[in-house]
C-alpha positions in Angstrom: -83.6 -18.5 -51.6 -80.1 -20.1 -51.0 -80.8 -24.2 -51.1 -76.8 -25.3 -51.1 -74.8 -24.1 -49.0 -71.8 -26.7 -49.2 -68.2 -25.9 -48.5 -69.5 -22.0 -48.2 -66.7 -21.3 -45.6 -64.7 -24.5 -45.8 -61.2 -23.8 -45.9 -61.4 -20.2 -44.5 -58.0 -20.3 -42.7 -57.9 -16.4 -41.3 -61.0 -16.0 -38.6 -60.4 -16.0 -35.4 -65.0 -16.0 -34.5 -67.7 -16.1 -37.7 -70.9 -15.5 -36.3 -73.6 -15.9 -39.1 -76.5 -16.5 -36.7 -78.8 -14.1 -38.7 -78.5 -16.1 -42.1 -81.9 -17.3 -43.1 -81.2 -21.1 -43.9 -84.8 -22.3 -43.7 -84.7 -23.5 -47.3 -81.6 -25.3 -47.5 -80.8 -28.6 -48.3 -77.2 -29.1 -48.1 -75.0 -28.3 -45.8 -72.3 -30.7 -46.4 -68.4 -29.6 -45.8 -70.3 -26.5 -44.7 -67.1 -25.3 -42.3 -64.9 -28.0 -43.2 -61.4 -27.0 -42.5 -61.6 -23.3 -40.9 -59.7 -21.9 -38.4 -62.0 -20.3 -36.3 -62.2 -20.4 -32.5 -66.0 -19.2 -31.6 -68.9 -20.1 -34.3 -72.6 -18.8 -33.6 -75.4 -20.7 -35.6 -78.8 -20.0 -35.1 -80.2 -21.5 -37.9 -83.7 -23.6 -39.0 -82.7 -26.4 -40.2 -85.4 -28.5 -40.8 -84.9 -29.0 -44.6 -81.3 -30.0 -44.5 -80.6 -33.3 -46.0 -77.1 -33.6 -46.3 -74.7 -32.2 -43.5 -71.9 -34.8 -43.9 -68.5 -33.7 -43.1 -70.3 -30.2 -41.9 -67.6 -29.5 -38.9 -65.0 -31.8 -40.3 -61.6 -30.9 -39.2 -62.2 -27.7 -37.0 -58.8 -28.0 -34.8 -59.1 -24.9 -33.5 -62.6 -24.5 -32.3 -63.3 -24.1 -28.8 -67.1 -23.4 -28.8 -69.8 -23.7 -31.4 -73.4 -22.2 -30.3 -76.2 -23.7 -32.3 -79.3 -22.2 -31.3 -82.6 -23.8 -30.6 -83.9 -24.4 -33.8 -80.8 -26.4 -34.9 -81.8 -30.2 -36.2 -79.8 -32.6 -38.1 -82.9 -34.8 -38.7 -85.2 -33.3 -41.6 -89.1 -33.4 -40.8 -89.9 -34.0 -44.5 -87.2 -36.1 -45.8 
């Protein structure tokens, strides 16, 4: 099971929508700089992410975004930590 996921897509200048709403995240723990930098105008989450404990800088610098969908299950407060 994946536990970083830091700077996965960050700089990714060539998307126009990334929709990776059926990645299992449910055992990560960092998510910093996750989409940092990424020219993308539609992003679809629908992610647990109640073992994340680190998400600094996750959307930093998204100039072009226009909508970001998180889902239900989206937290940026862990239970355990």
């Amino acid at each position: 099971m994946v536990k970083n996921m830091s700077r996965m897509f960050s700089g990714c200048y060539v998307l126009n929508d990334l929709n990776v709403e059926n990645l299992i995240t449910s055992n990560v723990e960092d998510m910093s700089n996750l989409f940092s930098y990424i020219k993308v105008e539609h992003l679809i989450l629908n992610w647990k992410t109640g073992n994340v404990v680190n998400m600094k800088n996750m959307f930093y610098h998204m100039e072009s975004v226009k909508k970001i969908s998180l889902g239900n299950d989206f937290s940026t407060r862990s239970e355990e930590h």
